[in-house]
KEZASE-635449 format. One record per residue (C-alpha): residue in three letters; y, x, z. Coordinates in steps of 0.05 Angstrom, whole numbers, m for minus. Each point is the difference from the previous one (the first is absolute). Layout:
! residues N
ALA	Y	X	Z
...
! end
This chain:
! residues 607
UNK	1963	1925	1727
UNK	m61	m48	20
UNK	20	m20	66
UNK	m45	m63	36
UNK	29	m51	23
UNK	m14	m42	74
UNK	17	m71	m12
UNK	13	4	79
UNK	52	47	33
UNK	m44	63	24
UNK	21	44	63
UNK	19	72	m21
UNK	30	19	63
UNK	38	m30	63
UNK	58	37	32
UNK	68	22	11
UNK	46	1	m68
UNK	63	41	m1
UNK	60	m20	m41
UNK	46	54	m23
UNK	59	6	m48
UNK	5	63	m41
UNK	44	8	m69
UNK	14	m76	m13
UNK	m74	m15	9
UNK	m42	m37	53
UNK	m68	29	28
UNK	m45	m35	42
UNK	m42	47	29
UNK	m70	m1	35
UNK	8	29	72
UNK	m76	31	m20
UNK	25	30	m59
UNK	59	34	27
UNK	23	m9	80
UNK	66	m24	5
UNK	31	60	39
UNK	m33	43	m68
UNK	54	8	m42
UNK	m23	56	m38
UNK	m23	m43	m63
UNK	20	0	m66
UNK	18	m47	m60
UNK	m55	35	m33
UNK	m50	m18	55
UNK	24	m72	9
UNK	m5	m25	m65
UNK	m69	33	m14
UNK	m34	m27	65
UNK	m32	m67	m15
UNK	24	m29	61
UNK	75	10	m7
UNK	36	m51	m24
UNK	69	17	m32
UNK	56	m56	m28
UNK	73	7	m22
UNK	48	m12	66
UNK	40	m63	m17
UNK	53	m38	42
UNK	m55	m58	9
UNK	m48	48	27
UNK	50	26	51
UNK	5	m85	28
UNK	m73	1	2
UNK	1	68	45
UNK	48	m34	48
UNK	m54	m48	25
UNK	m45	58	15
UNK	40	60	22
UNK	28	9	76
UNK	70	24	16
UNK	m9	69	28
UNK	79	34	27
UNK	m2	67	m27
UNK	69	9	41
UNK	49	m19	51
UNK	72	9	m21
UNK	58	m7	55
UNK	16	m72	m35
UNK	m57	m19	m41
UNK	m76	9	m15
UNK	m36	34	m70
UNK	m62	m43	m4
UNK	m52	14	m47
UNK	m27	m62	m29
UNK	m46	m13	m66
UNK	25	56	m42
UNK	76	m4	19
UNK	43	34	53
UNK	48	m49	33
UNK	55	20	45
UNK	16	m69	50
UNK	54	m2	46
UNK	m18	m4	69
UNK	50	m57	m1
UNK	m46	m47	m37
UNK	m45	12	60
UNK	m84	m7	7
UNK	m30	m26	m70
UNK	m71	m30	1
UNK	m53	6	m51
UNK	18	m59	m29
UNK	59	29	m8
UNK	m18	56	m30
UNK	m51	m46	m53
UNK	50	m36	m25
UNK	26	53	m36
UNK	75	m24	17
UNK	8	62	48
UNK	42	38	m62
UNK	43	m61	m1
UNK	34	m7	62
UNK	62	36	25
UNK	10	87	4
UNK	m73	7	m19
UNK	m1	50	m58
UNK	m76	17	m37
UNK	m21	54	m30
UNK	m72	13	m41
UNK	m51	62	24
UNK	8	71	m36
UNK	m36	m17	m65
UNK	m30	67	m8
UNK	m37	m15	71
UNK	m68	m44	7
UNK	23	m46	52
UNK	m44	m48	41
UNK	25	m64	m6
UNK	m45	m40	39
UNK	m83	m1	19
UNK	m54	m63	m5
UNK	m73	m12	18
UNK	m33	m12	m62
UNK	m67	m11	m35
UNK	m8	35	m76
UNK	m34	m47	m31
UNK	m29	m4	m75
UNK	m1	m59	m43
UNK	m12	m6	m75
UNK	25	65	m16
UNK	62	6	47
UNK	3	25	66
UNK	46	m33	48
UNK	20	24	65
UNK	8	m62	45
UNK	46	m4	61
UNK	m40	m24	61
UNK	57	m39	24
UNK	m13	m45	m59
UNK	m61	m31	20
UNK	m61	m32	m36
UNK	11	3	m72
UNK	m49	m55	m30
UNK	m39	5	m52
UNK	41	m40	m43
UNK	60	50	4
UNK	m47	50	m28
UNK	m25	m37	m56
UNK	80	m30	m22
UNK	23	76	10
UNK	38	m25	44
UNK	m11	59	58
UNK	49	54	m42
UNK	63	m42	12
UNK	m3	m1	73
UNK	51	22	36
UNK	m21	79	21
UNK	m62	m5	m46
UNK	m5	70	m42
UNK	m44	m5	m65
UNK	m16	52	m52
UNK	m64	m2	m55
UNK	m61	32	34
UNK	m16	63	m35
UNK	m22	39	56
UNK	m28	66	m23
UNK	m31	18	62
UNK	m38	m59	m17
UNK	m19	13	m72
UNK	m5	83	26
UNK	m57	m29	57
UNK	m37	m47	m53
UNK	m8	63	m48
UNK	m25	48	41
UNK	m44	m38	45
UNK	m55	42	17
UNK	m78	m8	m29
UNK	m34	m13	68
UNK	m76	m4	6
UNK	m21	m66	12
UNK	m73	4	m17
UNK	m45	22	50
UNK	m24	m62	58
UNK	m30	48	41
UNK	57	38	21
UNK	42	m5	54
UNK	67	m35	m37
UNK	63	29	11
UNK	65	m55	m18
UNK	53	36	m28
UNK	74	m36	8
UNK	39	44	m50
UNK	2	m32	m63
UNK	31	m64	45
UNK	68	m11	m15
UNK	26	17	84
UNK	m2	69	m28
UNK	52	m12	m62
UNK	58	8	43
UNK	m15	79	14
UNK	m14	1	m80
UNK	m75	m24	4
UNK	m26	68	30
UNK	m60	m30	m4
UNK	m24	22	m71
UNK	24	69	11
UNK	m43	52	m31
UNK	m16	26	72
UNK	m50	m60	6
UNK	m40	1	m64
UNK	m55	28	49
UNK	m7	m63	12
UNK	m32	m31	m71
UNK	m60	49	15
UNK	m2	m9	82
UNK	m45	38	42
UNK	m75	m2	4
UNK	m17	m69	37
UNK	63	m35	m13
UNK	31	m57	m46
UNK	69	m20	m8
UNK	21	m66	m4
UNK	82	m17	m21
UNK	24	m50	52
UNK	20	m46	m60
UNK	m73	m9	m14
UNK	m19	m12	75
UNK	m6	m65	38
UNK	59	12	63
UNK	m20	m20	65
UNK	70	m18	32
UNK	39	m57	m1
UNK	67	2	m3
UNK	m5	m36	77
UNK	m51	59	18
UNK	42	55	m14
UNK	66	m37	31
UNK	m44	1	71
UNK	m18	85	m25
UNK	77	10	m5
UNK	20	m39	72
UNK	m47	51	29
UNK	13	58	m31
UNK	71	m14	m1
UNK	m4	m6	86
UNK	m36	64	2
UNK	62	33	m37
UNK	44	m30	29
UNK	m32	18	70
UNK	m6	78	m21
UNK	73	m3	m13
UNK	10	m25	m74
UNK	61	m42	m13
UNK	3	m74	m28
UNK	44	20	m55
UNK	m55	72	m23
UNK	m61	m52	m8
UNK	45	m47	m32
UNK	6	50	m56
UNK	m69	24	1
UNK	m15	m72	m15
UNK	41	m7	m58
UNK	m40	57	m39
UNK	m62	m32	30
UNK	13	m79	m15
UNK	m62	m37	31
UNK	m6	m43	m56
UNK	m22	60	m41
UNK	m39	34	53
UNK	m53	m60	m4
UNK	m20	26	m70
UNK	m28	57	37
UNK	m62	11	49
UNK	m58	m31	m44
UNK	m64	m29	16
UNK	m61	52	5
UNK	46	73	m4
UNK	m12	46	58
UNK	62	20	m8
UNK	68	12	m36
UNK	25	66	m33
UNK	79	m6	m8
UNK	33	56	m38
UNK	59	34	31
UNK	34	m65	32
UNK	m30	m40	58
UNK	25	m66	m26
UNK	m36	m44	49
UNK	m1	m22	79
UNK	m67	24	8
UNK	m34	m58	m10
UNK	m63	38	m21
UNK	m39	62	9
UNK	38	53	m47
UNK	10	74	m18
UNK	56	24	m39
UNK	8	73	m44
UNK	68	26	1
UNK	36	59	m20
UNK	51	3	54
UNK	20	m31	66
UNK	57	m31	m29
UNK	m26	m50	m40
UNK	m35	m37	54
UNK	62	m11	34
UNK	31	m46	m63
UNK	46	m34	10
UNK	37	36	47
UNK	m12	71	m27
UNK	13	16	m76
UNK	m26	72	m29
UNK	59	45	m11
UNK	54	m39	48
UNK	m44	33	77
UNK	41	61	17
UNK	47	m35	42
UNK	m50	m47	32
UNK	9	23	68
UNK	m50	m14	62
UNK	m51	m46	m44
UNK	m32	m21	65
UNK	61	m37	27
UNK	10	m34	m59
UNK	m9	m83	3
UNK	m51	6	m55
UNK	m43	57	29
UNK	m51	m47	43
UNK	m3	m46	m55
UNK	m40	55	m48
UNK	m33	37	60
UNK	m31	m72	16
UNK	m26	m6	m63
UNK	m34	70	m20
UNK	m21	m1	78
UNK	m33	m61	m8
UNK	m80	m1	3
UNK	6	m36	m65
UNK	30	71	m30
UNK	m64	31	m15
UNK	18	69	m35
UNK	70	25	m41
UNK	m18	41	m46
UNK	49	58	m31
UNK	m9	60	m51
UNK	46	35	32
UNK	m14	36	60
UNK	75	11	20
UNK	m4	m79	17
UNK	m60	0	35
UNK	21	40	46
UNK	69	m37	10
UNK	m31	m66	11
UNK	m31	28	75
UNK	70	22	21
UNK	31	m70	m31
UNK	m50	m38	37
UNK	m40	m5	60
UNK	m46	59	m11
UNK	m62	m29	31
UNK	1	m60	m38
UNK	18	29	m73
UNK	m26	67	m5
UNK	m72	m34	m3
UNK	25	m45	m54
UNK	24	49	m40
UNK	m30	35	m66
UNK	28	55	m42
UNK	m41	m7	m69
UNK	33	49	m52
UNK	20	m30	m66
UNK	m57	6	m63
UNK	15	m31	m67
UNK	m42	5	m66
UNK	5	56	m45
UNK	2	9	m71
UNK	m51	39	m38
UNK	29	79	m2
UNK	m23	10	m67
UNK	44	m51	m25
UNK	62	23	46
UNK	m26	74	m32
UNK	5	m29	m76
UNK	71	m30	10
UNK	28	50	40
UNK	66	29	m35
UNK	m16	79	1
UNK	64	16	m25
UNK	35	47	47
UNK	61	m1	m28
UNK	4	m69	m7
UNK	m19	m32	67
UNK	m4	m72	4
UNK	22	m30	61
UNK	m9	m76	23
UNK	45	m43	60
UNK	m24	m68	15
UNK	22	m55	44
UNK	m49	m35	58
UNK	m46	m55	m18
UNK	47	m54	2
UNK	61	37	m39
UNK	62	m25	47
UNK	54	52	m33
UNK	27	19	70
UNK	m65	41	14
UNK	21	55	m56
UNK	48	25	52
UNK	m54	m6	50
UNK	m45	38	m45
UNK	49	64	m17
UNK	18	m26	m61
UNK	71	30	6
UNK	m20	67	19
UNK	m61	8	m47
UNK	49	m19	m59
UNK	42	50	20
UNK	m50	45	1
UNK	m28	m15	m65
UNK	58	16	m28
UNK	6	70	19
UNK	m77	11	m22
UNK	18	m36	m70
UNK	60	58	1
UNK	m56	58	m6
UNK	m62	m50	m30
UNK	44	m43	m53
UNK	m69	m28	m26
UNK	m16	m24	72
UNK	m4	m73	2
UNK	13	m47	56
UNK	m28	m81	m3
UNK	26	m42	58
UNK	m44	m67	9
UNK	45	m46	42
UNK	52	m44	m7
UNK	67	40	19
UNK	60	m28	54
UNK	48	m34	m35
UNK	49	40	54
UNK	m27	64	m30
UNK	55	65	m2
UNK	31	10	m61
UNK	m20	78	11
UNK	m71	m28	3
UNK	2	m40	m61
UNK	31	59	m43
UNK	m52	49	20
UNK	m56	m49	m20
UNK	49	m19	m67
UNK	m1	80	m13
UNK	m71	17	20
UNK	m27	m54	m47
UNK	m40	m20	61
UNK	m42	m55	m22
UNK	1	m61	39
UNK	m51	m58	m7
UNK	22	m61	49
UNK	m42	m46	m36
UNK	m70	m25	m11
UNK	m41	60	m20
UNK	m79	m13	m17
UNK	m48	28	55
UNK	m34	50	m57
UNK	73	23	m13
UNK	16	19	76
UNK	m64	31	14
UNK	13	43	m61
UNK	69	20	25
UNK	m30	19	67
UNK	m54	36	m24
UNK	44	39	m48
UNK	55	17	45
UNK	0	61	33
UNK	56	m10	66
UNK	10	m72	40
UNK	57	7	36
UNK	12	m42	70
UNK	39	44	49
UNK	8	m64	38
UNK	27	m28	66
UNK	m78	1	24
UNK	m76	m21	m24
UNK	m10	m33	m54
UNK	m80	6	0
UNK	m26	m33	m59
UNK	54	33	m50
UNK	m12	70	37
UNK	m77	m2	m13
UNK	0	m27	m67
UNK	42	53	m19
UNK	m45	56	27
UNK	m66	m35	m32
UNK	36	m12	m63
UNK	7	85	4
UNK	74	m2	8
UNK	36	52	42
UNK	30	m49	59
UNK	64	16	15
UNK	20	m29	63
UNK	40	17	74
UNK	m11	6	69
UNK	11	m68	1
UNK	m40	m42	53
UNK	m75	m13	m10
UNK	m1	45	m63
UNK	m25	68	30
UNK	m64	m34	27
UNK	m24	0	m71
UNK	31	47	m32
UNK	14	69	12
UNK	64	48	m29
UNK	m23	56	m39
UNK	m71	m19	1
UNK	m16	m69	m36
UNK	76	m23	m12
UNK	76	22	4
UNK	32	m23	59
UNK	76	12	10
UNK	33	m5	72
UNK	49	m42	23
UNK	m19	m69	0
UNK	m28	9	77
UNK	63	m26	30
UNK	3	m72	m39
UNK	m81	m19	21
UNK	m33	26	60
UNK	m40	m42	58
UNK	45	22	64
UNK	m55	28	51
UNK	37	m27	57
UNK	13	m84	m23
UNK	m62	2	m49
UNK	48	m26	m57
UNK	m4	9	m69
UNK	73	31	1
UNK	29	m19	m78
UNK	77	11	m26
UNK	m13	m3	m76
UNK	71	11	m12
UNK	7	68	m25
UNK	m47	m12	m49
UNK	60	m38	m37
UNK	27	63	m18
UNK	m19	74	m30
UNK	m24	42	53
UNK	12	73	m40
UNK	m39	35	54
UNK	m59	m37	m26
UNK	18	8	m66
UNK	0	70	11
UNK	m69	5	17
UNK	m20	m51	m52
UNK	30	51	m52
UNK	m29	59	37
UNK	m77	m24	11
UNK	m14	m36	m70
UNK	43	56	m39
UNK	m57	50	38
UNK	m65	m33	m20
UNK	28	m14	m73
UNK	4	79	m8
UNK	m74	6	32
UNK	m48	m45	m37
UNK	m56	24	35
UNK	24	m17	60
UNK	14	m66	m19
UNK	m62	m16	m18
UNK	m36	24	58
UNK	54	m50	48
UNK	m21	m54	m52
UNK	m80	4	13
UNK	13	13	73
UNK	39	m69	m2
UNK	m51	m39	m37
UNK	m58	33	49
UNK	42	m28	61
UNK	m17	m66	m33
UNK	m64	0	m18
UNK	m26	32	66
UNK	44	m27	52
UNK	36	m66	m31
UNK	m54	m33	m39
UNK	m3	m72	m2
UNK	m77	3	29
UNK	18	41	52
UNK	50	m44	15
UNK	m37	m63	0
UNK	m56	36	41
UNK	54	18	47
UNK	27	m66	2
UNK	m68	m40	9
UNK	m11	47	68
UNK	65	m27	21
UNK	m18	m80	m13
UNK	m60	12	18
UNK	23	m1	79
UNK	42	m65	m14
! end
């Protein structure tokens, strides 16, 4: 892997770090990546995220953890005290009366007289202690660096002298958000002088730590922009900020938060996603404005817009998609002025959304006056493949349907359960029972925590599964040849749901959230019920309500209707061609890309 090197240390990010023992390993985990009162990760998660870092637990590690962790009594016993201290259990007589920290650090506490210690479950992730930190790359390695430390000088770096520090975490940089972002970084147009120019942020590396969204297909529109209009990546802009600039921005805006009723410790944490020392890449000499995509990673420090596809996103970090349903009053919450201040803001020029479900949410999650004119609904358009060539590739056999599951853009193997991949297995299954020459192709890397039951049916179906490279000529043949793409999903997934119908495949989706605004059961696509329960905005609160859970397991009523809908327009070809060319006519008419650039240059045009 061709990795650059920095021959000085290079902020990634600056936060919180959690430190957790789980199974006779250590994990020192980014409070961005995953909260510290989330415990619902997985081995499988941690060791694929780039910023996890994972060593064996050792007896010299556990010293080391007694010079950061606090003692924390757990219980009170009629004649002694269970304290909870860097990954043990101690029980201390009362007798031996009030221990100090230094105490405690010495790591003698086990020693002395009646005190018995026992270890934490090992099946258990258990927090051991918590550090301010800076990730930090340097030739290769990223290191995350305990505050409490101090200035590290140059000369550590360049002696390697920084990994042997006492709390210091190291492992080899191979970030694949990273690598993912530096592949797919969008074409943007660059060209014309007379335009109005447009900076766009997302190819920076801020938005790596929610898996570069950036370069997601749903912003391609952007390498052929509207009429009147240049892009310009921030990397190739001259900033306008200093570092002391922006520290003055974040006094004031932080004051004005704190004012509407923020807390110290919710801007804290914004900050830490938002580190000021990247922030001064962005806001470049001679834009009119900046277009972020999904994520307002800034402190408004410049005129901006912003295109989402639901509410949720622009309340990162302290709202993750899927984890909402038990969110309670968001207005009360300490974070809630800190995000209304910002899309409030005059500097908030227009949030733009393809679906209208959020539009309309965003006037009862903010003050109506002030958003609603801000606000823009601009449904989706992507490019098209010619028809004759979907016509020519086409599989016609009827007996023989070919039907096609894929993964989202940036193929994290949790999203097959997100996507109904359980329950459109399933229901494969019973189709290949009456069609054995049906054939199945799934295009996604599958969860290592996938059911046995799962993993037979796709064993016994001779399902096809390609979770590697494949050429681009290669996938546009399988889409064009394939006649079902199956995504009963949690909710939207707008780029996958279009191609699909433009590619002339029979979508074959739910009643998930956002997906009956473009699609419609019966008519252009199969939609199953059921899936209204785990996405829907809540009229009342305005939140994007989300409990992906049950999508970790068959539903059978779904599969039921899966069976029951494609098992109907199999046995009526002519049917199935007349939902095809309805589908691919919702396209071109209503979800072209020009229409949606035309659509969109209206919109910037009032910016």
């Amino acid at each position: 892997m061709n990795m650059s090197t920095s021959i000085s240390p290079s902020l990634v990010s600056s936060g919180t770090c959690n430190v957790f023992v789980y199974n006779e390993s250590v994990y020192c985990i980014p409070d961005s990546v995953f909260p510290q009162n989330d415990m619902r990760w997985t081995v499988a998660e941690l060791t694929d995220n780039p910023l996890v870092f994972v060593q064996a637990l050792t007896d010299d590690f556990y010293l080391m953890a007694n010079h950061h962790s606090n003692p924390e009594i757990q219980a009170v016993e009629e004649d002694a005290n269970r304290v909870k201290f860097a990954g043990r259990i101690y029980t201390v007589p009362k007798a031996l009366g009030e221990l100090s920290i230094e105490d405690w650090r010495s790591g003698e506490i086990g020693d002395r007289p009646g005190v018995t210690v026992a270890f934490f479950e090992p099946d258990t992730p258990n927090l051991l202690y918590c550090f301010e930190s800076n990730l930090l790359e340097y030739d290769g390695m990223l290191f995350a660096v305990p505050h409490a430390l101090g200035e590290i000088t140059e000369e550590q770096w360049h002696k390697n002298l920084v990994g042997n520090l006492p709390g210091v975490f190291t492992k080899p940089d191979v970030r694949p958000l990273k690598n993912f972002r530096e592949k797919n970084i969008i074409e943007l147009s660059t060209t014309d002088k007379n335009c109005r120019t447009i900076e766009y942020p997302g190819h920076h590396k801020l938005f790596d730590q929610i898996g570069a969204c950036g370069t997601h297909p749903q912003f391609r529109h952007l390498s052929d922009p509207p009429k009147g209009y240049t892009i310009l990546p921030s990397e190739n802009g001259q900033s306008l900020d200093s570092l002391k600039e922006l520290d003055v921005l974040w006094e004031k805006f932080s004051l004005t938060c704190l004012e509407s009723g923020a807390s110290k410790s919710a801007l804290d944490t914004f900050l830490e996603t938002r580190p000021l020392g990247l922030q001064k890449d962005i806001g470049c000499k001679g834009v009119d404005f900046i277009f972020y995509p999904s994520v307002p990673l800034h402190i408004g420090q410049r005129r901006w817009v912003i295109e989402i596809e639901d509410s949720t996103t622009l309340f990162f970090p302290f709202m993750v998609n899927g984890k909402t349903s038990k969110m309670g009053e968001l207005k009360r919450k300490e974070f809630y002025p800190i995000i209304k201040n910002l899309v409030e803001n005059e500097a908030c020029k227009a949030i733009i959304t393809h679906v209208k479900s959020t539009a309309d949410s965003l006037s009862v999650l903010f003050d109506k006056n002030i958003i609603a004119p801000k606000v823009f609904h601009v449904p989706m358009g992507i490019p098209t493949p010619p028809w004759a060539k979907v016509v020519s590739l086409k599989n016609n056999d009827t007996f023989a349907p070919k039907f096609l599951i894929s993964n989202s853009w940036h193929q994290h193997p949790d999203n097959f359960y997100l996507r109904g991949g359980l329950d459109s297995i399933r229901a494969f299954s019973a189709v290949k029972d009456e069609y054995p020459n049906a054939e199945l192709t799934i295009r996604a890397k599958l969860p290592v925590d996938l059911p046995e039951t799962t993993r037979n049916l796709i064993e016994d179906c001779k399902v096809r599964v390609v979770d590697d490279f494949l050429p681009n000529d290669e996938w546009e043949e399988m889409k064009c040849s394939s006649n079902f793409f199956l995504l009963p999903s949690a909710r939207i997934h707008i780029v996958s749901m279009l191609e699909a119908m433009a590619y002339g495949m029979i979508f074959v989706g739910s009643d998930g959230w956002g997906i009956e605004e473009y699609a419609t059961d019966g008519s252009n696509a199969i939609l199953v019920a059921g899936r209204r329960n785990i996405s829907y905005v809540d009229p009342e609160s305005g939140i994007l309500s989300e409990d992906y859970a049950p999508m970790y397991s068959e539903d059978l009523t779904i599969v039921k209707q899966l069976v029951e809908k494609i098992m109907s327009l199999i046995r009526d070809p002519k049917r199935q061609g007349l939902m095809r060319e309805a589908a691919r006519r919702n396209i071109v008419d209503n979800h072209s890309v020009q229409q949606f650039n035309s659509r969109l240059g209206e919109v910037l045009d009032t910016v």
